[in-house]
N, C-alpha and C positions, 0 to 999 in steps of 0.2 A: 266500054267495059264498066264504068264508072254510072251508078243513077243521078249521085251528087257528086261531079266533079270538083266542085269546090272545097273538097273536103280533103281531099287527096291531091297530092302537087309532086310532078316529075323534078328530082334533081337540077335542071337545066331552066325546068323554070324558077327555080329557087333563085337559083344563081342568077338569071335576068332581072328580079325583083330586087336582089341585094346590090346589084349594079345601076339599076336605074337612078336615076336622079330623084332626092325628094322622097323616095317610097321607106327608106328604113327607118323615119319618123314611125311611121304608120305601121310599122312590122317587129314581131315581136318571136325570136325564134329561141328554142326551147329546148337546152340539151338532155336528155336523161339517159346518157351511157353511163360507164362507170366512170367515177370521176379520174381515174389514174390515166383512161382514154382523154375524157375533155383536159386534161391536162398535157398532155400530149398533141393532140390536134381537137377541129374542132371547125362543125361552118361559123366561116367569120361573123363576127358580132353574137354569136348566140351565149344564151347565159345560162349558164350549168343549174338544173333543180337535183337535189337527193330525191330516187324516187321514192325512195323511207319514208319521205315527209307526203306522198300521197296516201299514209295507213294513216289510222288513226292512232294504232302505239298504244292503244288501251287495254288488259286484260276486261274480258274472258277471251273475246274476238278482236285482235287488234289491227287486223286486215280491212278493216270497217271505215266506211267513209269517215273522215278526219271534222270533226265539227267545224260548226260555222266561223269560229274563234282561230281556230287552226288553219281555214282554209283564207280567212283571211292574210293572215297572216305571211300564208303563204304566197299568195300571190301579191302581196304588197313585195315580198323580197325578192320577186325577179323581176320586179318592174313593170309589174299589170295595171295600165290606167283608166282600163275598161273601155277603150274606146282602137286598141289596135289592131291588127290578124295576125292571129296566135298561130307557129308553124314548129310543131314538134316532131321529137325522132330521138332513138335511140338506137344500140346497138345490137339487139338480138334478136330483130324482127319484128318488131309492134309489139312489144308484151306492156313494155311500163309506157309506151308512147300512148296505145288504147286506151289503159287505166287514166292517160292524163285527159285523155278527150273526153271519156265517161265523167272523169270528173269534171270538166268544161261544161257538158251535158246537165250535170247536177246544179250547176250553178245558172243552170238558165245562157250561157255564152256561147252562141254558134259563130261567133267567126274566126275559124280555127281552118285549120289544114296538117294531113300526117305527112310525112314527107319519105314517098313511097319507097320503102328497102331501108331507110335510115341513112348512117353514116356508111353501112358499107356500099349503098346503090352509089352516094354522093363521091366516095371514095374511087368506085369501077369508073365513073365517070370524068376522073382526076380535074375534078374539079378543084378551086381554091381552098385550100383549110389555113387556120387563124390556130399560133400556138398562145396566143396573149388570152389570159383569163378576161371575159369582159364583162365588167361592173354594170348592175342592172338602172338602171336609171332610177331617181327619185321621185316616189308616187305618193298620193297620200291614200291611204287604209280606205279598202271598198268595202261597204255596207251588198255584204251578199245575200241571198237569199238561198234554201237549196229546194231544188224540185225534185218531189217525191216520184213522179211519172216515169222517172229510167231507174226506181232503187226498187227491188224486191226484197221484202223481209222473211225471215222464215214462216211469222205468221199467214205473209201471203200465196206463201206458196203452196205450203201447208194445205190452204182453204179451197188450191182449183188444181189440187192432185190428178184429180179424174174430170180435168177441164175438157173437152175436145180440141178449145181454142187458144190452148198454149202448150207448148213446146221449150222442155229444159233442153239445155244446150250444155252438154259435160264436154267440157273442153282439156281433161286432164289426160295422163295417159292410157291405154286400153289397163294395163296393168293397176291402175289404182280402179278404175271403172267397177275391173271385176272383181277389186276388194283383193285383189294377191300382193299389194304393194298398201299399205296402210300406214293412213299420218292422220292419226287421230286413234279415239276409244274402240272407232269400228272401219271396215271397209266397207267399200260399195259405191252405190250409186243412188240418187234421190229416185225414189220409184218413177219408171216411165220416161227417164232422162234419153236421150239421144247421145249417144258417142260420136264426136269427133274433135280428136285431136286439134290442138290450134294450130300444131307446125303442119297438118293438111291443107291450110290457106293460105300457106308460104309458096313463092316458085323460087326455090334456091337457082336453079339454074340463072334465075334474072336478080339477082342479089338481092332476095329477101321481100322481093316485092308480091304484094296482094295477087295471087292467080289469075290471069286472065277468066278463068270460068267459074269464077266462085258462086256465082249465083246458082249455074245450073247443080253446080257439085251439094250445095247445100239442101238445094231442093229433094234430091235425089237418095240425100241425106234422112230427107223427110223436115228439115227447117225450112220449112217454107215461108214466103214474106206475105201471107193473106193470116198465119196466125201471131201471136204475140210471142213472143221468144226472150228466155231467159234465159242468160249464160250466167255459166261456175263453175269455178275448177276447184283447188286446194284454198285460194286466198283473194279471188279474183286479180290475178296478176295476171297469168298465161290468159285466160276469159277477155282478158283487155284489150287482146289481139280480135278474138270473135265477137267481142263489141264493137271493133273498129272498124272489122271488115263487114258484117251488117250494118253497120251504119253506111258505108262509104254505096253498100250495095244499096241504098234505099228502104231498108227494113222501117217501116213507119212505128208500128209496135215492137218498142225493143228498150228490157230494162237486163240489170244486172242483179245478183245476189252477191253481194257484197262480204258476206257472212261467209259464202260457200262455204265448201266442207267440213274448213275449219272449225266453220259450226255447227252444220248439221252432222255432222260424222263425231261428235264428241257430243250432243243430245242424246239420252237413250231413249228421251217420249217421241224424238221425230222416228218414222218408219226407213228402211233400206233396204234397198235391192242389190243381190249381187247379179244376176242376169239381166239382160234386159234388148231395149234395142240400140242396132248398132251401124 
């Protein structure tokens, strides 16, 4: 199903990793439900992030990747030593789990894993859950870099409008798409952008987990993995999801717009489409 399996981890194996011997030095797991959940239950040993603290919090666009100072920061507080496997999830599908992997991605750190369905596949699974809040271990502050390679800017998008070889990825719903549901100055859509929803990539029937046939569904989509692919939705949160699951799919060219709507949709020099395809 999987191109890079390594990136995606079934419930069951989660749970043989946090039981083995020796291995949860080495592992670092990553809750991003809401907190009144991670307070409630919770996979044992994981340490609660705000995914708040994945925005940058800044006006105009505060949905923006969170500076270098910030993202420091933040990974020093849940105990990142730059040297573990990062194994995230939240509660609503992949949305803020994606965003956290994009941001993994920005930082240059692939040894991560999403933990397929979240807490509800881990839950169907009744697996152990932990209601003890658990304190992140003491790290000292990483000197990060961010790589520009997976961040789209308006300007760049801007500039290969009428690319052949890239493909927007509108991940919001059909009703903001077609500009009838509006969060921002204008609706619509980035000209040219491709429709699909990110809860299309869901299989509720298997708790939430990445679709068996995402690949072909996306192609068919017309996202195919021979072009470069940009996802955006409202704030790149729900986007987070169809950064996750092209990545998990092998999309080798694959950035995000971090800006999305939020800022192109409140620009009146950027162009908008309310039609398009879908």
């Amino acid at each position: 199903m999987f191109t890079h399996q390594s990136i995606v981890i079934e419930p069951v194996e989660l749970s043989d990793l946090l039981s083995g011997s020796g291995n949860q030095k080495n592992l670092l797991v990553v809750d991003l439900c809401q907190r009144s959940l991670y307070q409630q239950l919770h996979v044992p040993g994981a340490v609660y992030l705000d995914p708040k603290l994945l925005l940058c919090g800044r006006k105009p666009v505060p949905n923006k990747l969170p500076s270098r100072e910030q993202l420091q920061q933040v990974f020093q507080s849940i105990g990142f030593s730059g040297h573990q496997k990062i194994v995230v999830y939240d509660d609503e599908g992949g949305g803020w789990a994606g965003r956290f992997v994009w941001t993994l991605d920005a930082i240059g750190y692939e040894n991560y894993a999403y933990l397929n369905g979240g807490i509800h596949a881990w839950m169907n699974e009744k697996l152990p859950v932990s209601h003890q809040q658990t304190e992140p271990g003491k790290v000292e502050r990483i000197a990060l870099q961010i790589n520009n390679h997976v961040i789209a800017s308006a300007d760049y998008i801007q500039s290969h409008l009428n690319d052949p070889e890239i493909v927007l990825w509108d991940s919001r719903s059909i009703e903001e798409y077609r500009g009838k549901n509006v969060f921002g100055l204008r609706g619509g859509h980035i000209p040219g952008a491709v429709y699909c929803d990110w809860r299309e990539l869901m299989d509720f029937d298997r708790y939430y987990r990445i679709r068996s046939d995402a690949i072909g569904y996306l192609q068919e989509k017309g996202i195919g993995m021979e072009k470069e692919v940009i996802v955006y939705c409202q704030s790149h949160h729900r986007s987070g999801f169809s950064y996750l699951v092209a990545r998990a799919m092998g999309y080798k060219k694959l950035r995000a717009y971090d800006g999305s709507w939020a800022e192109w949709g409140n620009n009146i020099l950027l162009p908008v489409e309310n039609n398009g395809k879908q």
